[in-house]
DSSP file (Angstrom, degrees, kcal/mol; ACC not computed):
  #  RESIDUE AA STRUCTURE BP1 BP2  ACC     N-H-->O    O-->H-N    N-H-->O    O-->H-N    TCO  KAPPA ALPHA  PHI   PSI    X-CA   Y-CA   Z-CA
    1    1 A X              0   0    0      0, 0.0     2,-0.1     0, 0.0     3,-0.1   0.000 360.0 360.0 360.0 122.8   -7.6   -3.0  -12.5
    2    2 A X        -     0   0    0      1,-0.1     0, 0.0     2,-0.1     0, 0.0  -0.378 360.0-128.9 -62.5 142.7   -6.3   -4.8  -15.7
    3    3 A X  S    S-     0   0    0      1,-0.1    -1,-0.1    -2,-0.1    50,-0.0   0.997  91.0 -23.4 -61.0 -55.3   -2.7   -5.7  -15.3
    4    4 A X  S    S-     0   0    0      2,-0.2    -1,-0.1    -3,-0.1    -2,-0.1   0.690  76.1-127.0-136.3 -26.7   -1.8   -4.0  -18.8
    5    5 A X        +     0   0    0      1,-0.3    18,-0.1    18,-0.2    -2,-0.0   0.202  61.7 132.0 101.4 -29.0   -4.9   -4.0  -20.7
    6    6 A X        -     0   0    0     16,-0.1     2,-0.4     8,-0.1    -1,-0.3  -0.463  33.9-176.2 -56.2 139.4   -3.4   -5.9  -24.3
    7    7 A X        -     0   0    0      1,-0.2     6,-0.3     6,-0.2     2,-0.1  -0.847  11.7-155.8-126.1-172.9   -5.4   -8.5  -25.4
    8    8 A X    >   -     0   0    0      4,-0.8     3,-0.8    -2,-0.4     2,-0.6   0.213  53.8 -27.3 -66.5-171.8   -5.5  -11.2  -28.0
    9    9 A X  T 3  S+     0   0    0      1,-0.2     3,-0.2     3,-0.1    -1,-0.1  -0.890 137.9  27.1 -73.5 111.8   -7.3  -13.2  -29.8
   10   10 A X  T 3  S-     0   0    0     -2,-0.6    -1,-0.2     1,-0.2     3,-0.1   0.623 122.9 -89.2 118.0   6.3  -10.2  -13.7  -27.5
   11   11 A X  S <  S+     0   0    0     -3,-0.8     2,-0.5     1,-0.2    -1,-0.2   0.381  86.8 147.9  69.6  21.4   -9.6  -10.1  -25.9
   12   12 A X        -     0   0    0     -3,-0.2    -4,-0.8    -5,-0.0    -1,-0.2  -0.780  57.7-125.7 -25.2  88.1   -7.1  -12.4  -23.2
   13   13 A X        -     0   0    0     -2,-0.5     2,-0.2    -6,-0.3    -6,-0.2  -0.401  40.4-117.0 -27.2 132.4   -4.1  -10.0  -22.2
   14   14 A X     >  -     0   0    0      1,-0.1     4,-3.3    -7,-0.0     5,-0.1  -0.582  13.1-124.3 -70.9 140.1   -1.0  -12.7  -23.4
   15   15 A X  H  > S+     0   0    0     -2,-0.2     4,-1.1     2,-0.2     5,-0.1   0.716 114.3  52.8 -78.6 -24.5    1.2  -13.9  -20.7
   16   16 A X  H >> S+     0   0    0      2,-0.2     3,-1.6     3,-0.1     4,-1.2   0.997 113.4  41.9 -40.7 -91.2    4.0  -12.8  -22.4
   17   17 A X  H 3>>S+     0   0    0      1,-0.2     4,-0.9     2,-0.2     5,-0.9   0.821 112.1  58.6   0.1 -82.4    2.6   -9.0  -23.0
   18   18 A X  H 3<5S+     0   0    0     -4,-3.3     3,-0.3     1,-0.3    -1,-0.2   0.678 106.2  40.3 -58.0 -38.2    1.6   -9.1  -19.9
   19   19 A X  H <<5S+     0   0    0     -3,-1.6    -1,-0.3    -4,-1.1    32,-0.2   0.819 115.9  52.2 -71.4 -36.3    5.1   -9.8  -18.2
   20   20 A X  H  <5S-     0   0    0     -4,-1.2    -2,-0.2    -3,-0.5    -1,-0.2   0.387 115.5-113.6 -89.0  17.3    6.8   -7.5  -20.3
   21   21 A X  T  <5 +     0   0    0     -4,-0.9     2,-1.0    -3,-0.3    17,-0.5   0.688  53.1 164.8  78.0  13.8    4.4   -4.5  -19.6
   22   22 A X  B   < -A   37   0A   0     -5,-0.9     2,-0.6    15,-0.1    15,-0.2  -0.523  18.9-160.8 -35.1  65.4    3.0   -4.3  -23.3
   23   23 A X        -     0   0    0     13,-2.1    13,-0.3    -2,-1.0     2,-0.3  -0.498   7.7-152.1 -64.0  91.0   -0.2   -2.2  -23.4
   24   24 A X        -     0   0    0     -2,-0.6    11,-0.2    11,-0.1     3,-0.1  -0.659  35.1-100.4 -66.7 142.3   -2.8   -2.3  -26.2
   25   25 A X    >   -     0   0    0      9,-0.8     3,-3.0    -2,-0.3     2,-0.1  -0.313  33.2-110.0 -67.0 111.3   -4.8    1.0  -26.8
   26   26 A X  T 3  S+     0   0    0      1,-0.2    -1,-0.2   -20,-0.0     3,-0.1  -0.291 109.2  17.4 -33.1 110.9   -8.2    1.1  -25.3
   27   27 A X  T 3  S+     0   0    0      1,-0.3     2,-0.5    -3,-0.1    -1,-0.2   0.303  82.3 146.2  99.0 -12.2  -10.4    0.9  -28.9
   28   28 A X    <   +     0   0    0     -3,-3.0    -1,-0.3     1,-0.2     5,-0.1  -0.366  13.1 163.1 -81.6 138.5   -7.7   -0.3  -31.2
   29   29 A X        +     0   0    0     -2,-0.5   119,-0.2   116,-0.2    -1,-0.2   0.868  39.8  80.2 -85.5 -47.6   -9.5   -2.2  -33.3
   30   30 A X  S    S-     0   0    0    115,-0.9   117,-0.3     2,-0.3   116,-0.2   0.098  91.5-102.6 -84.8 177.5   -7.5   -2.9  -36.5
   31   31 A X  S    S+     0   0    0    115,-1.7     2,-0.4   113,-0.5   114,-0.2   0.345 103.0  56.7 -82.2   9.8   -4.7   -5.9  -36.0
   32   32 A X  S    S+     0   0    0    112,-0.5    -2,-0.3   113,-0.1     2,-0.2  -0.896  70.4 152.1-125.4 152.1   -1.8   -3.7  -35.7
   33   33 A X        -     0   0    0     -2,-0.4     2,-0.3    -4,-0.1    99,-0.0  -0.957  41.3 -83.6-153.0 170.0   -1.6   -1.4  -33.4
   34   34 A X        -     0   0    0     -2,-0.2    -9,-0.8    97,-0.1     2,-0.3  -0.597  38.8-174.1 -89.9 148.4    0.6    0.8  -31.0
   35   35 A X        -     0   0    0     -2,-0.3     2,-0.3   -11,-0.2   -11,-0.1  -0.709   6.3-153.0-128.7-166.3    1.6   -0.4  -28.1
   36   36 A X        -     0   0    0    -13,-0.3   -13,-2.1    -2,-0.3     2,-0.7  -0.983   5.6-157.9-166.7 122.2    3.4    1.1  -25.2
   37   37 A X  B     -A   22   0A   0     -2,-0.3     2,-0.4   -15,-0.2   -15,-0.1  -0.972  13.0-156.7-137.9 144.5    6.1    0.2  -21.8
   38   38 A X        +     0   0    0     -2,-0.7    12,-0.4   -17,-0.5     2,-0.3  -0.728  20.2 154.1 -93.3 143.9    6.5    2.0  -19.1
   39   39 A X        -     0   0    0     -2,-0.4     2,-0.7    10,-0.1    10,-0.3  -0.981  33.8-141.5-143.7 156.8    9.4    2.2  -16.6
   40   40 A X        -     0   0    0      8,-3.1     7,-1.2    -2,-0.3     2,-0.5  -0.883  30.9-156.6-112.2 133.2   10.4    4.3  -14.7
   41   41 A X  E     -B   46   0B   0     -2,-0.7     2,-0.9     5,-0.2     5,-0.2  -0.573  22.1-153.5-104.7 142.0   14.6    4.5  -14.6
   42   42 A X  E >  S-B   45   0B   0      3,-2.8     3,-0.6    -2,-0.5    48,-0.0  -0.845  99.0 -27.5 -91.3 103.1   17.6    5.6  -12.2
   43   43 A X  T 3  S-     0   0    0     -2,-0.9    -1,-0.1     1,-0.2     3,-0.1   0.936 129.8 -43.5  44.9  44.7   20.3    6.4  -14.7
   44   44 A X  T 3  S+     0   0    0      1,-0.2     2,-0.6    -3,-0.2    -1,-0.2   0.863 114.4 115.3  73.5  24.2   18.8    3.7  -17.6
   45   45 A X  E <  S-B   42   0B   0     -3,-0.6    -3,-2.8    -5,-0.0    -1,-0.2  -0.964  75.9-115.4-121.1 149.5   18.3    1.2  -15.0
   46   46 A X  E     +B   41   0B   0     -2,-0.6    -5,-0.2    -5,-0.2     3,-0.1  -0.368  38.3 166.9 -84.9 149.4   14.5    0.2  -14.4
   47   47 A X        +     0   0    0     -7,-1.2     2,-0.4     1,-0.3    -6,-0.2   0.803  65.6  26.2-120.1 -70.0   13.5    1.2  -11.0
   48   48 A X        +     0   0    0     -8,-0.4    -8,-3.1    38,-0.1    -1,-0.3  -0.989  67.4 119.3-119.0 135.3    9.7    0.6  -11.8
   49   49 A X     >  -     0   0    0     -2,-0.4     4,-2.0   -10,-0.3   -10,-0.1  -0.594  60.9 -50.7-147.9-147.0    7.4   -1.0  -13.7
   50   50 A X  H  > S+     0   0    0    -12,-0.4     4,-3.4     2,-0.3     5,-0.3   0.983 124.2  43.1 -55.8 -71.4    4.7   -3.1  -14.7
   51   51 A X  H  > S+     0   0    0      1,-0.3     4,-4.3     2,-0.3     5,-0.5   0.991 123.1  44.7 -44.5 -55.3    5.7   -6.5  -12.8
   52   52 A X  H  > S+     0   0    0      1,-0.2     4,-1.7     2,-0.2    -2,-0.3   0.961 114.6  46.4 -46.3 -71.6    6.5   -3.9   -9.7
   53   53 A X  H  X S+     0   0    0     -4,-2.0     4,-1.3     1,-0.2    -2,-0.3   0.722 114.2  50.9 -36.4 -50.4    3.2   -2.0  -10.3
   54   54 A X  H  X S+     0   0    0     -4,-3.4     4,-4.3     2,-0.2     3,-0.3   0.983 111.0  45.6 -80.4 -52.9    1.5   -5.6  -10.5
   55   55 A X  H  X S+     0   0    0     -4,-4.3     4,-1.6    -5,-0.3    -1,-0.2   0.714 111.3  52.1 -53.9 -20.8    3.0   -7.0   -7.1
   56   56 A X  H >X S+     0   0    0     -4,-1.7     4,-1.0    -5,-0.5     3,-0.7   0.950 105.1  54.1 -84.3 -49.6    2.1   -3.9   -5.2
   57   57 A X  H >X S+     0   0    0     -4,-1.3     4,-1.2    -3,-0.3     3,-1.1   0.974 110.4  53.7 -49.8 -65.6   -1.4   -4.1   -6.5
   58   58 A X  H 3X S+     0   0    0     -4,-4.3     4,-1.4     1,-0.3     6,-0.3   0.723  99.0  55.4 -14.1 -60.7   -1.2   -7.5   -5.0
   59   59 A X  H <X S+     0   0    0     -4,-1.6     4,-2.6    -3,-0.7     5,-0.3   0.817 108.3  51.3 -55.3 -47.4   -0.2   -6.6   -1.8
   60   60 A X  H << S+     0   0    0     -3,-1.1    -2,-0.2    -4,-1.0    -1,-0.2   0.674 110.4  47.9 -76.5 -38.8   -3.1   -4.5   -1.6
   61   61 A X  H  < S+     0   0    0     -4,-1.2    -1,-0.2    -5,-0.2    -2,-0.2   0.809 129.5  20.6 -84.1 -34.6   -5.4   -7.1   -2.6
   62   62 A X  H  < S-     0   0    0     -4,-1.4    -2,-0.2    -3,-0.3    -3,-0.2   0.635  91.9-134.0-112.0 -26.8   -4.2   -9.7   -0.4
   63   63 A X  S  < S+     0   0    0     -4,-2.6    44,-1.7    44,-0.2     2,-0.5   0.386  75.4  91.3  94.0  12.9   -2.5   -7.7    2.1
   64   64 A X     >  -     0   0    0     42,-0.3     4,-3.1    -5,-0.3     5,-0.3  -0.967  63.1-148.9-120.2 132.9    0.6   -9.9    2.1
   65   65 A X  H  > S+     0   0    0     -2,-0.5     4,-3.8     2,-0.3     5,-0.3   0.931 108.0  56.0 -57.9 -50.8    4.1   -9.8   -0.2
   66   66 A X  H  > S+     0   0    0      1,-0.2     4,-1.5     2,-0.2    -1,-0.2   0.863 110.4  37.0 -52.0 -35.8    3.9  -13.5    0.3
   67   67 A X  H  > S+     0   0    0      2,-0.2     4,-1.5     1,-0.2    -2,-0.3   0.844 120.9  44.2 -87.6 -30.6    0.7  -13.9   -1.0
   68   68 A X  H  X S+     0   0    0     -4,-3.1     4,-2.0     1,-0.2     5,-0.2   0.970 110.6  55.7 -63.1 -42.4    1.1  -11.3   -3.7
   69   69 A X  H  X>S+     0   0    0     -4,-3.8     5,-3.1    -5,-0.3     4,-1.6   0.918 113.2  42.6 -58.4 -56.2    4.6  -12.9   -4.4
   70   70 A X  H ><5S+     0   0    0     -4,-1.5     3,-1.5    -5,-0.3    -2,-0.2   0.999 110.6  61.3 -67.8 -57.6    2.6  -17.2   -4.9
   71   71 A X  H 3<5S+     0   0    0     -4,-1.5    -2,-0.2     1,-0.2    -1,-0.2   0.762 109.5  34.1 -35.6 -56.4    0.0  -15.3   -6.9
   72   72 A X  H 3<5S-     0   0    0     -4,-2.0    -1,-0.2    -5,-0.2    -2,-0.2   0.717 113.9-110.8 -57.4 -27.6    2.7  -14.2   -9.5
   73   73 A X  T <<5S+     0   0    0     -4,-1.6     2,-0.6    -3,-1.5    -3,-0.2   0.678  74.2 127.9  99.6  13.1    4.8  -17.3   -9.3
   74   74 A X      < -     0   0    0     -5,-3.1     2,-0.4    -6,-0.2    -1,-0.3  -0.903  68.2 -97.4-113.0 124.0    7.7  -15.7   -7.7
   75   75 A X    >   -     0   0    0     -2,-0.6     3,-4.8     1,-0.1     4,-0.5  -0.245  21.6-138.2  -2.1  77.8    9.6  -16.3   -4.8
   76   76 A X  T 3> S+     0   0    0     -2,-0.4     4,-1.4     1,-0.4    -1,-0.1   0.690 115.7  54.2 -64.4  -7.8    8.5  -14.3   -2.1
   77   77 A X  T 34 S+     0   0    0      2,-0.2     4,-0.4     3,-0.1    -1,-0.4   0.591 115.5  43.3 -89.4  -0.7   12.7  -13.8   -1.3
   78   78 A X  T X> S+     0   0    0     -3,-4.8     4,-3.0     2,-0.2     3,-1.9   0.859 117.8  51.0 -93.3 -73.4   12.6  -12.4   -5.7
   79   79 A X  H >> S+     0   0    0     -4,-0.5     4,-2.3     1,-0.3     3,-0.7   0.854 111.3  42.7 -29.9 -69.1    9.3  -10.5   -4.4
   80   80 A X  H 3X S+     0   0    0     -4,-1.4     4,-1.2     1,-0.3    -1,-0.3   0.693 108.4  58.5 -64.1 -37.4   10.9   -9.0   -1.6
   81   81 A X  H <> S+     0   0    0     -3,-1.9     4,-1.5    -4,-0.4    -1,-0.3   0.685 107.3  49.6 -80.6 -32.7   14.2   -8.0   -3.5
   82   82 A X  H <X S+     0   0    0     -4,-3.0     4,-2.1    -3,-0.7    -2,-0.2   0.887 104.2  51.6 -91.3 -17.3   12.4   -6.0   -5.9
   83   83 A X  H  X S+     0   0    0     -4,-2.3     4,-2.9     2,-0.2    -2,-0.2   0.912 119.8  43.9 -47.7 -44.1   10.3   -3.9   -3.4
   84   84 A X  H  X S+     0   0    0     -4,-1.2     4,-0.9    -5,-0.3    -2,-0.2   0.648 113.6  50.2 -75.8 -21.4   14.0   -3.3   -1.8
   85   85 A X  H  X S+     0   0    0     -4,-1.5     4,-2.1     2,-0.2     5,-0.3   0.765 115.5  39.4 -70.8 -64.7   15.2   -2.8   -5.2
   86   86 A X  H  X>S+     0   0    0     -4,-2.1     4,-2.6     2,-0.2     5,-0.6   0.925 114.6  55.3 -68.7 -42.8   12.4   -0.2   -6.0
   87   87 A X  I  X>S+     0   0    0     -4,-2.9     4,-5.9     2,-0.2     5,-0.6   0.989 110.2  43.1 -42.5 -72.2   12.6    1.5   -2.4
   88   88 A X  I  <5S+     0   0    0     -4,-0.9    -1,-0.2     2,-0.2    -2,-0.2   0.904 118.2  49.0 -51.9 -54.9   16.4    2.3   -2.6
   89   89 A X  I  <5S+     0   0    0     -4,-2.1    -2,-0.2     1,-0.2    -1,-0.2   0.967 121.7  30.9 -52.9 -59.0   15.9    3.5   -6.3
   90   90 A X  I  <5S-     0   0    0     -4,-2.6    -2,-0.2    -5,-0.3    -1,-0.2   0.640 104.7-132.2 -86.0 -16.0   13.1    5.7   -5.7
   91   91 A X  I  <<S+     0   0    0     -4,-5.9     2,-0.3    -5,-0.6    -3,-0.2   0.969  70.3 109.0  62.6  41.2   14.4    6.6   -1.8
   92   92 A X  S   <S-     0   0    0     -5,-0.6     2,-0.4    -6,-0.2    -1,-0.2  -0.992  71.7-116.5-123.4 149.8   10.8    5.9   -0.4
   93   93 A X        +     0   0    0     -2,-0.3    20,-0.7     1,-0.1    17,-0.2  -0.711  26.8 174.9 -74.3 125.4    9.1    3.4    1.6
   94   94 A X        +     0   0    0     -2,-0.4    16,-1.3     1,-0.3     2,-0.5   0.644  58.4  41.7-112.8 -24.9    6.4    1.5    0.0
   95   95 A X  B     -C  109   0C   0     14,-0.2    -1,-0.3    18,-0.1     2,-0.3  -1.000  52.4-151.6-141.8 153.5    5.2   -1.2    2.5
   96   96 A X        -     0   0    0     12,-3.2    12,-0.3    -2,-0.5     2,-0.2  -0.634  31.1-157.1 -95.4 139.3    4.6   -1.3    6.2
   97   97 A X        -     0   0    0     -2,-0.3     2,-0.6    10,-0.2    10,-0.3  -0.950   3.1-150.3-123.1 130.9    5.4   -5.3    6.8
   98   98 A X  B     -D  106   0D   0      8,-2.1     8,-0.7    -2,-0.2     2,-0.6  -0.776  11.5-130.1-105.8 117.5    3.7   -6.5    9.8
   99   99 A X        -     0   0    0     -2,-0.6     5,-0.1     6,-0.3    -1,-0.0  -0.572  37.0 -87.5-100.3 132.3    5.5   -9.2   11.6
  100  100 A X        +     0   0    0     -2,-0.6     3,-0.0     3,-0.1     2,-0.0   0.433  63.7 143.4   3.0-119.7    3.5  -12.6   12.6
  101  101 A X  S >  S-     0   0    0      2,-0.1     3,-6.6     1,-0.1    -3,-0.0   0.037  81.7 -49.3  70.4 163.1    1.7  -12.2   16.2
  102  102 A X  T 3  S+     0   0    0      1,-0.3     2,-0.2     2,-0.0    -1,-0.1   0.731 146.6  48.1 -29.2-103.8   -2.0  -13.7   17.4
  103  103 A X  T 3  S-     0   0    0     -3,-0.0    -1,-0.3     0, 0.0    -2,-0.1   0.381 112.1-125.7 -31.3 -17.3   -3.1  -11.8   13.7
  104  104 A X    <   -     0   0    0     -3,-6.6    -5,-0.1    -2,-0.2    -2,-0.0   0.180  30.2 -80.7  78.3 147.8   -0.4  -13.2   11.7
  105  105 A X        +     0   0    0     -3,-0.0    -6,-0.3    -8,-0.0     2,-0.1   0.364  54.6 139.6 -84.5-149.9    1.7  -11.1    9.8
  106  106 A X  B     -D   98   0D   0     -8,-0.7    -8,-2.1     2,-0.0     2,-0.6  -0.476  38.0 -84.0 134.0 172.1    1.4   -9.3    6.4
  107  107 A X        -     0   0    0    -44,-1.7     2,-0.3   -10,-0.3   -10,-0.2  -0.971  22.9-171.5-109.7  96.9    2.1   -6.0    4.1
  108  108 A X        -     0   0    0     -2,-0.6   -12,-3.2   -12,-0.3     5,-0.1  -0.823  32.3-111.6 -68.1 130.0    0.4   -2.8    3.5
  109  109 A X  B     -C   95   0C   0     -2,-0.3     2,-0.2   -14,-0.2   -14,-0.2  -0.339  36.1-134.0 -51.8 152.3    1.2    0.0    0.9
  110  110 A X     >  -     0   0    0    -16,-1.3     4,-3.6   -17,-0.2     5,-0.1  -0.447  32.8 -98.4 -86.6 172.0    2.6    3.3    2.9
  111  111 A X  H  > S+     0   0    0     -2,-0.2     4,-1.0     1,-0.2     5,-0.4   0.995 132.4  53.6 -53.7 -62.9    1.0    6.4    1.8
  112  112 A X  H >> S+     0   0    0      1,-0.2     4,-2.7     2,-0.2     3,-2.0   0.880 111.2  48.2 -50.0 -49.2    3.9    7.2   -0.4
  113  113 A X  H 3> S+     0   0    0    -20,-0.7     4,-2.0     1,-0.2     5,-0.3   0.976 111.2  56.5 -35.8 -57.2    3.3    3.2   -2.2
  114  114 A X  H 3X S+     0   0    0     -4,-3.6     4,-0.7     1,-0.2    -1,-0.2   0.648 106.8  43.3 -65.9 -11.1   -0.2    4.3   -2.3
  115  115 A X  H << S+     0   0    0     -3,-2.0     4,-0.5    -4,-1.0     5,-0.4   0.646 112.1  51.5 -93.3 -44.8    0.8    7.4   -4.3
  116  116 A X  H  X S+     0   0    0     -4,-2.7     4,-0.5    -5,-0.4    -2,-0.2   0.955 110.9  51.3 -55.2 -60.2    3.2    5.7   -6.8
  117  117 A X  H  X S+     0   0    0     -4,-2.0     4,-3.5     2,-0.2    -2,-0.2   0.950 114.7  38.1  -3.5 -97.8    0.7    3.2   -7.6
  118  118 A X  H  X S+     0   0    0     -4,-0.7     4,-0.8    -5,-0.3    -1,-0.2   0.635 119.8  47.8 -49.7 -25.0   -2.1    5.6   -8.3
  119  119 A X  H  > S+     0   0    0     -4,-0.5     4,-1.7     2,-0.1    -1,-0.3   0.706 113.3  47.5 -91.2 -23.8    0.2    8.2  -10.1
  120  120 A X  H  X S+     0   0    0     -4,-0.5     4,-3.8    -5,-0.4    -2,-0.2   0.979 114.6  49.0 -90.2 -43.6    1.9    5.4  -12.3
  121  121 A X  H  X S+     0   0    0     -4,-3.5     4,-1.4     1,-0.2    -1,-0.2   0.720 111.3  44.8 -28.2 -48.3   -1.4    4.0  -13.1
  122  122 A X  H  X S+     0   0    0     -4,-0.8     4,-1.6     2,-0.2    -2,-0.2   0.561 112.3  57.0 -84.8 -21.9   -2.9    7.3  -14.1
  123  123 A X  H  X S+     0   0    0     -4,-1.7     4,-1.0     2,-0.2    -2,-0.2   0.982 109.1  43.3 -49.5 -75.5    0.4    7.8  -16.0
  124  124 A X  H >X S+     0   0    0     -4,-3.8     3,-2.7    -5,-0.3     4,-1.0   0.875 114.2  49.7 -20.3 -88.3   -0.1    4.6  -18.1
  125  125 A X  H >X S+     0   0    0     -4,-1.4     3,-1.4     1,-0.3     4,-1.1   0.760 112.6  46.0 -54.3 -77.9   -3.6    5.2  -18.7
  126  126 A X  H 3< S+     0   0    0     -4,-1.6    -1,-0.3     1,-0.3    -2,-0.2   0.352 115.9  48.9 -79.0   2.0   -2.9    9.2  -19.9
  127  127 A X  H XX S+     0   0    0     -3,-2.7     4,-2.5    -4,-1.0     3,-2.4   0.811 108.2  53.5 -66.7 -59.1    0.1    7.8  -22.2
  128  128 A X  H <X S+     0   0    0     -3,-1.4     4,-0.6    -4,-1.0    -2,-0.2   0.681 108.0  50.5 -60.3 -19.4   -2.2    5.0  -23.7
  129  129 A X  H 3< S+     0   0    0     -4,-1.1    -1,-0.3    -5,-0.3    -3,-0.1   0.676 112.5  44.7 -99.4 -30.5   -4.6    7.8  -24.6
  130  130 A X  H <> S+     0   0    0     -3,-2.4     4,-1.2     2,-0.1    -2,-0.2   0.666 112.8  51.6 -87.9 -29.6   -1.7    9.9  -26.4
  131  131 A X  H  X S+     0   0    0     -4,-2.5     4,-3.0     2,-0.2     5,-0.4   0.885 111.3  52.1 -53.5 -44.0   -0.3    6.6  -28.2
  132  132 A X  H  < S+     0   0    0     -4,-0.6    -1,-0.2    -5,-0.4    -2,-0.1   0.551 111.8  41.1 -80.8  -3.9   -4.0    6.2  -29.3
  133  133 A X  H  > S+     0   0    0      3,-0.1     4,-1.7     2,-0.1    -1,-0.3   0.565 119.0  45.3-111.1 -42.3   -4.3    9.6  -30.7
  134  134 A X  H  X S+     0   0    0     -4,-1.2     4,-2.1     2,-0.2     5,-0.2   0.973 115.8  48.9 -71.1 -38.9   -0.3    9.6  -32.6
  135  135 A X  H  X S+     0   0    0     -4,-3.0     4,-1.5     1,-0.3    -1,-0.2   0.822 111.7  48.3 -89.4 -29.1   -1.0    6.1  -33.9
  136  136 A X  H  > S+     0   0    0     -5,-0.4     4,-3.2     3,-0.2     5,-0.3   0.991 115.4  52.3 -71.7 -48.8   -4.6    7.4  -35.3
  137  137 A X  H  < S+     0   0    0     -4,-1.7    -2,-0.2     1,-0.2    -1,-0.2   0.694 122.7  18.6  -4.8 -81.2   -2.7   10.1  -36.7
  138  138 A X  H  < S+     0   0    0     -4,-2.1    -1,-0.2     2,-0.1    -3,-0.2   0.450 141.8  27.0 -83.2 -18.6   -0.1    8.7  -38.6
  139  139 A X  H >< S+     0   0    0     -4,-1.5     3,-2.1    -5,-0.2     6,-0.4   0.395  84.2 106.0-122.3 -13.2   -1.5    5.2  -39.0
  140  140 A X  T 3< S+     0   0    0     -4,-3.2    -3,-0.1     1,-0.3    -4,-0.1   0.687  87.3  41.4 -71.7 -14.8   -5.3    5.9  -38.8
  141  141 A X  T 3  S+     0   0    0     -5,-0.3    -1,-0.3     4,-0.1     3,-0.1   0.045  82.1 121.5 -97.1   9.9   -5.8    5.3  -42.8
  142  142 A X  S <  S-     0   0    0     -3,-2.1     4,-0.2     1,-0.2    -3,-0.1  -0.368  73.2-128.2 -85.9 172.0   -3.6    2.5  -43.2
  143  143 A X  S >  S+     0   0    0      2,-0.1     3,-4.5     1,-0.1    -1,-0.2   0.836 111.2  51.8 -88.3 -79.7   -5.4   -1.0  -44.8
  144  144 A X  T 3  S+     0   0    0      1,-0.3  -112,-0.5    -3,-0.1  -113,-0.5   0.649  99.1  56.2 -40.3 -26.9   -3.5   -2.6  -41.4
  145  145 A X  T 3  S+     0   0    0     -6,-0.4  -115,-0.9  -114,-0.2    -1,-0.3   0.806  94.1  87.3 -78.5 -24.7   -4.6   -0.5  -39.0
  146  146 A X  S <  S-     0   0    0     -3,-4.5  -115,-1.7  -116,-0.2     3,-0.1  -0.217  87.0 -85.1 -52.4 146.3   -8.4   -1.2  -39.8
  147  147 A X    >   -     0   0    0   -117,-0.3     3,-0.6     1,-0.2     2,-0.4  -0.212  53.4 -87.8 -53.1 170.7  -10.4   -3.8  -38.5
  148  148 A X  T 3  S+     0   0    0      1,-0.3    -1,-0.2  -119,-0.2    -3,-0.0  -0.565 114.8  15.3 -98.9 131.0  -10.4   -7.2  -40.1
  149  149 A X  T 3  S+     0   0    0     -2,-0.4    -1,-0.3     1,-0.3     2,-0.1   0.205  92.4 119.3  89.8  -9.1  -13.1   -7.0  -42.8
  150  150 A X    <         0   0    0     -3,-0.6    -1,-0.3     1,-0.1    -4,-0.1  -0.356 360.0 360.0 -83.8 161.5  -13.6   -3.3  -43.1
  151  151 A X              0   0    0     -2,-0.1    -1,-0.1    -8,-0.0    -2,-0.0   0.046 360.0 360.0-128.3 360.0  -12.9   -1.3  -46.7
């Protein structure tokens, strides 16, 4: 799964974009185009989003907070405060944490994580797909919106 799917020059998502949840539209071609964040909020303050979205994907992949947490560049105690941060806002559990033993410890989505995930994902994707349809719309005839070199 692409973290957000914008690219560049060089079809490279930008590390910028990419931290602030930026989307580019599957197909846009021209050099401007619409783009798109998601969040989801508790009374205007962001609950979840992208960076959440990414670290939980993480967890999944690696099956530790810690490891998902070095992998970003974060602090696994920053990591850890925004799982606790998203939990309490959204009033679900999102990881099973497994404490050390003979196996060593680590993190697994709960069902309900595993549902947030996969719904916020499919969310994205079926917004990016309604951006890409208003922005053809309104925009699709514009000189900018065209690829570079096209008449």
């Amino acid at each position: 799964m692409s973290d957000d799917g914008e690219t560049t020059h060089g079809d490279q998502p930008s590390d910028e974009s990419r931290r602030a949840g930026v989307t580019a539209l599957p197909g846009a071609r021209g050099r401007i185009r619409a783009a798109q964040r998601i969040w989801l909020h508790d009374d205007g303050k962001p609950t979840f989003g992208p960076g959440t979205l990414r670290l939980l994907v993480l967890v999944t992949q690696t099956g530790s907070l810690h490891q998902a947490a070095k992998k970003t560049g974060m602090a696994y105690s920053k990591a850890w405060r925004i799982v606790k941060n998203a939990e309490e806002h959204l009033d679900v559990k999102l990881l099973e944490r497994h404490i050390g033993g003979s196996a060593g410890g680590g993190s697994a989505l709960t069902p309900d994580g595993q549902r947030l995930v996969a719904g916020f994902v499919a969310m994205r994707a079926e917004a990016e797909q309604s951006l890409q349809l208003l922005f053809q719309k309104y925009f699709g005839d514009e000189p900018f919106a065209r690829p570079p070199g096209a008449e």
